[in-house]
N, C-alpha and C positions, 0 to 999 in steps of 0.2 A: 514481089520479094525485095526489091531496090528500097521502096518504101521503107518496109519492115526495119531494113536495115537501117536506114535512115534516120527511122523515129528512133531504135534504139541507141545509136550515136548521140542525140538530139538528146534522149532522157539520159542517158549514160552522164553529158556533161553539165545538165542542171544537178543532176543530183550530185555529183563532182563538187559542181561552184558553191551548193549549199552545204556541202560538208566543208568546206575549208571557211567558211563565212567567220569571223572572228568573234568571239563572245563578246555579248556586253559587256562593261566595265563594272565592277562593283561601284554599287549606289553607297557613298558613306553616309549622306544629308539625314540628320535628325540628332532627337534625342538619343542617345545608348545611356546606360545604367551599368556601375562594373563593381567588384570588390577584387581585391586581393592583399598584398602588405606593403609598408614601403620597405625602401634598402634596411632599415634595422629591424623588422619583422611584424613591425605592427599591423594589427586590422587597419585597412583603410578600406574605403566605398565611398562612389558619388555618385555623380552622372559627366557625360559627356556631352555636349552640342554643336554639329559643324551642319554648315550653312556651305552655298553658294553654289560653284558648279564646275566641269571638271575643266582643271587648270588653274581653278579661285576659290579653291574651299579655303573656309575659315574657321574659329570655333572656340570652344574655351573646355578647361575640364574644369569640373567645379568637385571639391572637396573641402567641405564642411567652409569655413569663410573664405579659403583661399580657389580663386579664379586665373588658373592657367591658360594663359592665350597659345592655341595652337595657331600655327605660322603656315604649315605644309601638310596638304593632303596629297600622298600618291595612293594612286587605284591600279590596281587589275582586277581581271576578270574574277577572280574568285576573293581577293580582300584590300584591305588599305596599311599604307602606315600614318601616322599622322607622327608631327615632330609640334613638340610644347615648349615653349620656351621658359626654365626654372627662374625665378624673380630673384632668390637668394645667392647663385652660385655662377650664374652666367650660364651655365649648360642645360641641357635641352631634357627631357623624357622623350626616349621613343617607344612610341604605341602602336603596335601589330594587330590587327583585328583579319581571321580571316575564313572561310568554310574549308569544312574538314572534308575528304569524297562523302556521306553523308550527309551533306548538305549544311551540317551543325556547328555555329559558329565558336569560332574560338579567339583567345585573343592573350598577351601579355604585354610587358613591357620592362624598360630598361633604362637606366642613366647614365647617360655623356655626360660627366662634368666636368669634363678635361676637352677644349675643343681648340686645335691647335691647328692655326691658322696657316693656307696656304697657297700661291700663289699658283691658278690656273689659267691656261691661254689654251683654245681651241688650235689647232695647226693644221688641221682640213679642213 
């Protein structure tokens, strides 16, 4: 009976440690394909391409001639944002890509173009 008990303590805390195991990270690496409008409502579509790995993604969004270098990739487990830096205005696009509980991706975005600088110091 000691046993018994035993093994179930023994499984009770494996199966514990694997429920708390942290999810993978959403993978961003590859091509993506998007459409939707810019700020004044036009059709837009291209593609996206981020490269590297987590902590050093890099990448570009390409629409029609114009080549956006993305700067910043964050991941969680379920999506990314990635931050583009705009050529004409100084401010950024940020890009949301992420799974829906269905598993189905979703994604938008938005314009910073007011980025207003500011002085940060860690203090612990």
């Amino acid at each position: 009976m000691r046993m018994f008990v035993v093994g179930l303590v023994l499984a009770s805390a494996v199966s514990y440690a694997q429920a708390q195991r942290p999810a993978a990270a959403f993978d961003p690496s590859g091509k993506w394909s998007y459409s939707s409008h810019d700020d004044k409502g036009a059709p837009i579509s291209g593609t996206m391409e981020i490269s590297g790995a987590a902590g050093a993604y890099t990448g570009t969004v390409i629409n029609g001639s114009d080549r956006i270098p993305i700067t910043e990739v964050l991941t969680s487990s379920t999506g990314m944002v990635a931050l583009a830096n705009l050529p004409n205005n100084g401010g950024i696009a940020v890009i949301k890509v992420w799974k829906d509980p269905d598993g189905k991706l979703q994604g938008g975005w938005g314009l910073a173009t007011e980025i207003i600088p500011a002085t940060i110091e860690r203090t612990k």
